[in-house]
C-alpha positions in Angstrom: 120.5 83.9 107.8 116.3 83.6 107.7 114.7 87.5 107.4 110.9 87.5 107.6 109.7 91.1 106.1 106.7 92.5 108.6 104.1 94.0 106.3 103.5 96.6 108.2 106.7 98.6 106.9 105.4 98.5 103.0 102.9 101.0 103.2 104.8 103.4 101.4 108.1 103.4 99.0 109.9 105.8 101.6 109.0 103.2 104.4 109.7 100.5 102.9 113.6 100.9 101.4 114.2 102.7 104.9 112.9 99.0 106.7 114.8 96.9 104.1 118.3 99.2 104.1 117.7 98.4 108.1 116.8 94.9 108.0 118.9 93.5 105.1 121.6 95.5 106.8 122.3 97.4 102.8 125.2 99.4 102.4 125.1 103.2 103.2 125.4 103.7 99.2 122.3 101.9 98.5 120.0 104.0 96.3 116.2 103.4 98.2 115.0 101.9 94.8 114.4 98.8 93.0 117.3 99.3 90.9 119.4 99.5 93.9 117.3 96.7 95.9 118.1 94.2 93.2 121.8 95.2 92.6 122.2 94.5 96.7 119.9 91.2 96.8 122.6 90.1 94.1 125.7 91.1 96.2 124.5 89.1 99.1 127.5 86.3 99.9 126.4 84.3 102.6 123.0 82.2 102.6 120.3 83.9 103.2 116.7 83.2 103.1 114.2 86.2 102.9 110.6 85.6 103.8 108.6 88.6 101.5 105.0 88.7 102.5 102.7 88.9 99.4 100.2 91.4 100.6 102.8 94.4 99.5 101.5 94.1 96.3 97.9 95.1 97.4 96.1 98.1 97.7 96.7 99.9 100.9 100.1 98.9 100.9 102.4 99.0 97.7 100.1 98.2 95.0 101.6 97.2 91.9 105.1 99.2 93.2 104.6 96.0 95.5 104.3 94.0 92.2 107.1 95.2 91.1 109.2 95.1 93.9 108.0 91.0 94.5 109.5 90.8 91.2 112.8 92.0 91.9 113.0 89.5 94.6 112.2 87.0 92.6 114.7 87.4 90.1 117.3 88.4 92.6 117.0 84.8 93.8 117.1 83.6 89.8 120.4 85.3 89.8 122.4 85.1 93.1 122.6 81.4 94.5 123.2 82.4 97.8 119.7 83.8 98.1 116.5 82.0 98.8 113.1 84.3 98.6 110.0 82.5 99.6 106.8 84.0 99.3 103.6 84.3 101.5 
């Protein structure tokens, strides 16, 4: 599976874990926070490849929550083998 995250949903925190619980397709249980983002991205079982455009981590958009939240992909990908985050 290839998911390329639109900007345009990371303008705020509420935004943006509705767009990825939607997108990622997350479980109803998933907590709308990096905690929960990560502990998801590292459940995933089939291949997947997530497209996460930098630009979240700038100002009108996420700011360094966007940092923060490029991180967690980023190490979700360092831990799960089935996941592939690219970045751009």
């Amino acid at each position: 599976m290839q998911i390329r995250l639109a900007p345009e949903n990371f303008k705020t925190r509420e935004t943006a874990h509705t767009y990825l619980k939607e997108i990622l397709h997350l479980p109803d249980y998933y907590g709308r926070n990096l905690d929960a983002l990560y502990d998801c991205l590292c459940e995933i079982i089939t291949k997947t490849t997530i497209t996460v455009p930098r630009v979240i981590a700038s100002d009108g958009y996420l700011g360094e929550y966007g940092k923060t939240m490029i991180a967690v992909f980023h190490d979700a990908a360092k831990e799960n083998k089935k996941l592939q985050v690219n970045f751009e």
